[in-house]
C-alpha positions as semicolon CSV with decimal commas, in nm:
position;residue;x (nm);y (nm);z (nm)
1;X;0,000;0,000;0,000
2;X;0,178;0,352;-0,106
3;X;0,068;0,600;0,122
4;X;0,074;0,996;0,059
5;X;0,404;1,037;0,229
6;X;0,517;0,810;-0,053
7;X;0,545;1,172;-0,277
8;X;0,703;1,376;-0,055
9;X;0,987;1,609;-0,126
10;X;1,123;1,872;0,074
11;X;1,122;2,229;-0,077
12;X;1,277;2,542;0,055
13;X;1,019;2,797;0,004
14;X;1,220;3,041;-0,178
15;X;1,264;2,805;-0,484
16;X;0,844;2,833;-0,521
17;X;0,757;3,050;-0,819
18;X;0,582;3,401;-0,708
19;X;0,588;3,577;-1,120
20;X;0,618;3,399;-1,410
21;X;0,946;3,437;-1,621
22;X;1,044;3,718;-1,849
23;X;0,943;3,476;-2,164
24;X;0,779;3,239;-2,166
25;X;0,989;3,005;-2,271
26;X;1,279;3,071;-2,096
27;X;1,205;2,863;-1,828
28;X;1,446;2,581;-1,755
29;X;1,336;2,232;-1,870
30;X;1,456;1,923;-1,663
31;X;1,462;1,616;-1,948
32;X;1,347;1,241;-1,739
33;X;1,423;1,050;-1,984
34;X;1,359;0,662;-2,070
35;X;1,710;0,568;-1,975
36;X;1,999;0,753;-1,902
37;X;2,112;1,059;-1,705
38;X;1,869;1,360;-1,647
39;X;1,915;1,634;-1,882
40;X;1,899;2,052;-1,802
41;X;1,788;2,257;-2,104
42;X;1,552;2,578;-2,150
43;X;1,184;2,522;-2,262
44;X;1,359;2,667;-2,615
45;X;1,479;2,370;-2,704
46;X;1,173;2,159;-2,671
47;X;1,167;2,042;-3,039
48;X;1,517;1,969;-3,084
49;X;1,472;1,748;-2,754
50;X;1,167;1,594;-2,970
51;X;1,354;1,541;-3,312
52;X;1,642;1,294;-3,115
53;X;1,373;1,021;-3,190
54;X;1,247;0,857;-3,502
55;X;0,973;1,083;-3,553
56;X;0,856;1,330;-3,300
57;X;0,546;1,287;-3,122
58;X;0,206;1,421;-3,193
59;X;0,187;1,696;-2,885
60;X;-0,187;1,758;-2,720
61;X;-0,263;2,064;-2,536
62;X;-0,530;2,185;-2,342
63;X;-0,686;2,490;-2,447
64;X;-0,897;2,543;-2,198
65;X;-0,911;2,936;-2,056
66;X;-0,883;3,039;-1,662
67;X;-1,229;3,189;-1,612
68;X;-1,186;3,485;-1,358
69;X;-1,342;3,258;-1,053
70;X;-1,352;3,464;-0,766
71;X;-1,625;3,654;-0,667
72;X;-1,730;3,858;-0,329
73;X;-2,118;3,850;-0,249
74;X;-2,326;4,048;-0,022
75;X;-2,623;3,930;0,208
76;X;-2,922;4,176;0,239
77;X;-2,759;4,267;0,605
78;X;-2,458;4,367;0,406
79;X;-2,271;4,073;0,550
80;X;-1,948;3,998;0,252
81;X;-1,913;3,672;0,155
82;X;-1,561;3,510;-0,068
83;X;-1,719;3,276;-0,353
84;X;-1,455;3,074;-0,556
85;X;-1,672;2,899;-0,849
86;X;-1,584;2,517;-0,880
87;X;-1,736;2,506;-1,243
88;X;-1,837;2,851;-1,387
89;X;-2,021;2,748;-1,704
90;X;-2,291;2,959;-1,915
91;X;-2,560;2,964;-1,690
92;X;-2,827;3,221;-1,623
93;X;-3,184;3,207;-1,401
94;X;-3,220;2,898;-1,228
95;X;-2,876;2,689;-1,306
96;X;-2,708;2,604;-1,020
97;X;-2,332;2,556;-0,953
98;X;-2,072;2,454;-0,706
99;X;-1,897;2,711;-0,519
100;X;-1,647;2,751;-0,255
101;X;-1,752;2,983;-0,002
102;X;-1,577;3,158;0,275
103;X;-1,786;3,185;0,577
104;X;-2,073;2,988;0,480
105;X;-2,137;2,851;0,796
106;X;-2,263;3,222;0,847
107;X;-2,518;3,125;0,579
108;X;-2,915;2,987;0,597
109;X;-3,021;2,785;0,260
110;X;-3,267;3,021;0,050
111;X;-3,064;3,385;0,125
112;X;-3,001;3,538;-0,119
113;X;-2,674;3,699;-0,250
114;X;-2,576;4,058;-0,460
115;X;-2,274;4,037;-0,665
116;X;-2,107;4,394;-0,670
117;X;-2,109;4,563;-0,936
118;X;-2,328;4,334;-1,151
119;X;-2,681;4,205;-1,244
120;X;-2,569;3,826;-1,080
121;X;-2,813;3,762;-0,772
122;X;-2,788;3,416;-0,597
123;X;-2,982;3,207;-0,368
124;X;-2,768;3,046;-0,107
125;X;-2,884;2,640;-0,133
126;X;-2,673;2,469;0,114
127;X;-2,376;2,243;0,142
128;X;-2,341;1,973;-0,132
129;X;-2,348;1,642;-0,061
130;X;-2,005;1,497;-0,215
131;X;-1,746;1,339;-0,002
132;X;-1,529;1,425;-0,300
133;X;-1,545;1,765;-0,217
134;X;-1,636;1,840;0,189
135;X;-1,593;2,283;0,087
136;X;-1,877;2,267;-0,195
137;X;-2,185;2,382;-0,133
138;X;-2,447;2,452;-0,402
139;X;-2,607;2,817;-0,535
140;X;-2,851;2,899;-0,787
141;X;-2,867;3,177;-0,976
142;X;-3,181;3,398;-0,938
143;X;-3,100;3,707;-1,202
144;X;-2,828;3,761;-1,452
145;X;-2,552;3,547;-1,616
146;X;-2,241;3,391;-1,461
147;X;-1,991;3,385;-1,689
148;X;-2,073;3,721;-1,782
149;X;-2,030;3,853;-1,417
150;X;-1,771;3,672;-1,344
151;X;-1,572;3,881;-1,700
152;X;-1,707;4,180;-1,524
153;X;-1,593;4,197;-1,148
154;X;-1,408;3,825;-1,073
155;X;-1,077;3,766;-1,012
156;X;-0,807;3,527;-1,078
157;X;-0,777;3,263;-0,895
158;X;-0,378;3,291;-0,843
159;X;-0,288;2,988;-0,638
160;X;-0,257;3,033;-0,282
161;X;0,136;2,926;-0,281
162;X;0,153;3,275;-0,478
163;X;0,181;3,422;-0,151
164;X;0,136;3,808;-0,263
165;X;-0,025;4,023;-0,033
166;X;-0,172;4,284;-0,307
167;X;-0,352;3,963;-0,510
168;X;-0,356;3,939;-0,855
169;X;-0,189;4,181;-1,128
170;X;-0,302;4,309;-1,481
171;X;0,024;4,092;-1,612
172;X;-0,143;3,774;-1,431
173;X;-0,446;3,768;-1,664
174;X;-0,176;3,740;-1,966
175;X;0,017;3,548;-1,855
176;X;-0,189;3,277;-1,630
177;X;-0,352;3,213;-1,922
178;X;-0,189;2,970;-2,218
179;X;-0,135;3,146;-2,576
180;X;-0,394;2,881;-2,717
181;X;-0,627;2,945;-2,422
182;X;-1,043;2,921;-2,615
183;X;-1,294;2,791;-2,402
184;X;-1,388;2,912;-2,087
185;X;-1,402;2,709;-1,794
186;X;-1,136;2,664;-1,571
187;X;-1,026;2,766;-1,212
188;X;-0,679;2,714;-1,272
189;X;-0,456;2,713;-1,570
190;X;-0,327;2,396;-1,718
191;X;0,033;2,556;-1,644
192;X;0,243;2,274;-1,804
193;X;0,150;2,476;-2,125
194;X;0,211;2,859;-2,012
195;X;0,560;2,783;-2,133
196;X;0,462;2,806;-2,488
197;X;0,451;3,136;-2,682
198;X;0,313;3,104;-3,093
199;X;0,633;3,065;-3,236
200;X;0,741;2,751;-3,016
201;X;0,395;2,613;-3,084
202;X;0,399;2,624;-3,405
203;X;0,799;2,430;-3,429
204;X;0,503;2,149;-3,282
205;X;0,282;1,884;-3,479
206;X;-0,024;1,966;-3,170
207;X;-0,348;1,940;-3,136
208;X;-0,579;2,090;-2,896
209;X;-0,857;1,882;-2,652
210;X;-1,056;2,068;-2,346
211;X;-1,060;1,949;-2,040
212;X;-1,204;2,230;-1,741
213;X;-0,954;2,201;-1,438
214;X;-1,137;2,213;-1,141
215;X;-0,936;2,335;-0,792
216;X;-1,030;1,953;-0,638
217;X;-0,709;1,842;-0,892
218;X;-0,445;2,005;-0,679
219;X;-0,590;1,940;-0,292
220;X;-0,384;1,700;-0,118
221;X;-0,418;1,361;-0,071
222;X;-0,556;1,299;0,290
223;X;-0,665;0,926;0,251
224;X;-0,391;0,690;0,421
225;X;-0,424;0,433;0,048
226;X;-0,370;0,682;-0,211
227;X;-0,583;0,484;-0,406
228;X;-0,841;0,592;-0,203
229;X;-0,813;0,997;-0,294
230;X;-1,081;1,143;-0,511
231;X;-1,125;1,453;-0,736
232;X;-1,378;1,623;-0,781
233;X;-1,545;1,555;-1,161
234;X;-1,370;1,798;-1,460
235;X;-1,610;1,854;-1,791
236;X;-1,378;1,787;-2,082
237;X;-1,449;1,764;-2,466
238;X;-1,273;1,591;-2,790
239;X;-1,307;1,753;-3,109
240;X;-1,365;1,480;-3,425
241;X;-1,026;1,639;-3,569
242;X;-0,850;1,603;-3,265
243;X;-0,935;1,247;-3,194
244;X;-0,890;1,154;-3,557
245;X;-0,527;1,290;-3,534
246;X;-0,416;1,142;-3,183
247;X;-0,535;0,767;-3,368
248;X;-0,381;0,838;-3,686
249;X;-0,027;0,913;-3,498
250;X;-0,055;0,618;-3,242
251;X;-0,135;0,380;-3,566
252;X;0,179;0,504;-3,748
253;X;0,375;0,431;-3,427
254;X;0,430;0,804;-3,273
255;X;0,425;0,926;-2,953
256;X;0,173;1,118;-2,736
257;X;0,311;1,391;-2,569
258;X;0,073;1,530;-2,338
259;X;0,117;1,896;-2,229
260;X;0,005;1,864;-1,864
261;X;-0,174;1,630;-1,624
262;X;-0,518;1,774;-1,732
263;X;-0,471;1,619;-2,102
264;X;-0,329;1,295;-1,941
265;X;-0,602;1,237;-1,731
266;X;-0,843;1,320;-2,010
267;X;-0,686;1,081;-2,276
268;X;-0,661;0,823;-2,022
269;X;-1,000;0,843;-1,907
270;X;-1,110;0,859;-2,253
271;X;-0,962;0,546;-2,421
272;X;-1,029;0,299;-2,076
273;X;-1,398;0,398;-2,136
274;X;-1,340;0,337;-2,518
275;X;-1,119;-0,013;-2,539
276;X;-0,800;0,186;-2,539
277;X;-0,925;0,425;-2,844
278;X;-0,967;0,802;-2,820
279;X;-1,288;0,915;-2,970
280;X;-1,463;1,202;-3,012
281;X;-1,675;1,339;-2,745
282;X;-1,808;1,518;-2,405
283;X;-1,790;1,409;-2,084
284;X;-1,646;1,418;-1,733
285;X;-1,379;1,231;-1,546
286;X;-1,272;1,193;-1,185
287;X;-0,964;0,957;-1,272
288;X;-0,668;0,954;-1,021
289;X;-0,417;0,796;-1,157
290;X;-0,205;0,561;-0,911
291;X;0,115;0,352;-0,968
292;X;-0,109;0,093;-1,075
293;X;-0,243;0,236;-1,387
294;X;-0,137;0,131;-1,721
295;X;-0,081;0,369;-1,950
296;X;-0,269;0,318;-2,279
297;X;-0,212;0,641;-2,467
298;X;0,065;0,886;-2,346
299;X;0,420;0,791;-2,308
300;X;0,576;1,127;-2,291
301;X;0,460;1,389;-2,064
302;X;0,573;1,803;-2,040
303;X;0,472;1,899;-1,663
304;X;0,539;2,183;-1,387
305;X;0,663;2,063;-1,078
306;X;0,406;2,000;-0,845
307;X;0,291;2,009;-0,475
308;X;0,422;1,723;-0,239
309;X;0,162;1,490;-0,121
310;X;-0,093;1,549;-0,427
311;X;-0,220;1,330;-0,668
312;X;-0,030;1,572;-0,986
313;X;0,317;1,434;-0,860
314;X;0,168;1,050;-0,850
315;X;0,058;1,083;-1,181
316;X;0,415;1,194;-1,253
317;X;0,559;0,899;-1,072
318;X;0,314;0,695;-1,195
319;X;0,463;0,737;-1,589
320;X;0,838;0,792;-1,531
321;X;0,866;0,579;-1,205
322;X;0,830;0,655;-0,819
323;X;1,171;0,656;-0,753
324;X;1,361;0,804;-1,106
325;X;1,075;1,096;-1,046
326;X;1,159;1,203;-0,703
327;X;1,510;1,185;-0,764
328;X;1,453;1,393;-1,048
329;X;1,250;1,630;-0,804
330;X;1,575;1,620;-0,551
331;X;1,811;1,724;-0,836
332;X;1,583;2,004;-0,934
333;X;1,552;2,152;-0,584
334;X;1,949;2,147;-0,526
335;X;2,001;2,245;-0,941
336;X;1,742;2,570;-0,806
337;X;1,471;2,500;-1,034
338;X;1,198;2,729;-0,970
339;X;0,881;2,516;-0,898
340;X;0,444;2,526;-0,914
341;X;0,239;2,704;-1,171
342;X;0,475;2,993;-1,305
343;X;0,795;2,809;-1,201
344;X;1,001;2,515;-1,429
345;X;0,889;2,235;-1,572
346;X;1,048;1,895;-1,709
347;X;1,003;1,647;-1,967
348;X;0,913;1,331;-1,865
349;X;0,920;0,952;-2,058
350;X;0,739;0,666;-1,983
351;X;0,926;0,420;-1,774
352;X;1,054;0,076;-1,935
353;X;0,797;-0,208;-1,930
């Protein structure tokens, strides 16, 4: 039984990220490979590190766009209230959503809520029953249109390890966002791919898939059998072209390189519901991926480093190999590799067998 002191790491707290890099793809890239001895080299050379191989691999990115999440709320009594949507989605009168609210034991079900400075009015519905997920409660919307609202007045959820005191800056909602960021949705960027600017993408064969990061991905794991952690359930979506493009490279023998956790768990989840095919399609998924799992699709994987203790750095271990991973982690911290969403990242390849 692997417990979650089974991914620990020790970090000093300097070496976590607080801005992102000057460009974006200056940041340093640590290469895991297959075999061999780790490798340090600069985002930059990301398809030269590719090309080594017989043919490069197709690379899948998630262009799904950080949605503005946070929200403050006011009772009739004037009473302010923190609301951090789980899913914002386009929803107007009577859709209901998951939120994360500070202070909501403070709150009866059926009060209502005014969001400043817009049209949004909510009706407080109580805590939701999900022991995925013991902060969500549920609210409906009574008048206006969340996504639109949330444009208007919300702010972005910066990661609470981005320990600035004066919040969120205009150069965050560039730059917390990927250059091939389309449909709204998220609560957090898929960060594994804020390394990219146009020009590097386009040095790429890629495709794009959607899959809505949720902020259940990054909480720790609490359960004492990691196999026992859950996530809350992330909305994700294949296009025909996409899915026609990740089988057409996998039948002429190419790699997957997934850009990010997000797109591994989605491709994952997608072919084990599918007989190890990725088709086209909406859905959700709640897959935590454990030591255990066999990989059917991706064998290469570009990541940030990642919290100790969460179910992002098993996944990591999971593909390149408990032990090869956290040593990689070890060499990073003493190499000063700058680590979480605007920090490094590294290049990861499926372990043998």
């Amino acid at each position: 039984m692997l417990r979650p002191t089974d991914f620990d790491f020790e970090l000093p707290p300097e070496q976590i990220a607080q801005h992102p890099p000057a460009k974006r793809r200056a940041s340093r890239l640590l290469h895991v490979p297959r075999a061999g001895a780790l490798g340090h080299h600069r985002v930059a050379e990301l398809p030269a590190l590719l090309a080594r191989g017989a043919r490069p691999p197709l690379v899948v990115v998630n262009d799904s766009r950080v949605v503005p999440a946070r929200i403050h709320a006011r009772r009739a009594s004037g009473k302010r209230f923190e609301l951090l949507i789980v899913d914002p989605g386009p929803l107007g009168p009577g859709g209901r959503f998951s939120a994360w609210i500070r202070g909501a034991k403070k709150l009866d079900p059926g009060q209502e809520l005014a969001v400043e400075g817009t049209a949004l009015r909510l009706r407080y519905c109580g805590r939701r029953d999900d022991p995925r997920d013991s902060r969500a409660c549920v609210v409906e919307i009574v008048a206006g249109e969340l996504l639109d609202a949330l444009e208007a007045v919300g702010e972005l959820p910066l990661p609470p390890y981005i320990a600035r005191p004066e919040g969120p800056s205009e150069a965050d909602a560039a730059r917390y966002q990927t250059v091939f960021a389309r449909e709204r949705g998220s609560v957090a960027a898929p960060t594994a791919g804020l390394h990219f600017d146009d020009a590097l993408l386009a040095e790429l064969d890629h495709v794009a898939i959607t899959l809505h990061v949720g902020p259940g991905t990054f909480l720790p794991m609490e359960a004492e059998d990691v196999r026992a952690h859950r996530v809350g359930a992330e909305r994700y979506t294949i296009g025909a072209e996409a899915a026609g493009r990740i089988e057409a490279a996998r039948a002429e023998g190419r790699g997957i390189l997934a850009v990010g956790t997000t797109v591994t768990r989605t491709l994952e989840a997608v072919a084990a519901a599918h007989d190890g095919r990725i088709v086209a399609g909406a859905g959700q998924t709640e897959l935590v991926i454990t030591p255990a799992h066999r990989f059917a699709v991706v064998d290469r994987l570009l990541t940030n480093f990642h919290l100790p203790r969460s179910s992002l750095l098993m996944l990591v271990c999971s593909l390149g190999g408990r032990e090869r991973v956290l040593a990689a982690y070890a060499a990073a911290v003493a190499a000063g590799y700058r680590f979480y969403s605007y920090g490094d990242c590294m290049l990861v390849e499926a372990r043998p067998g």
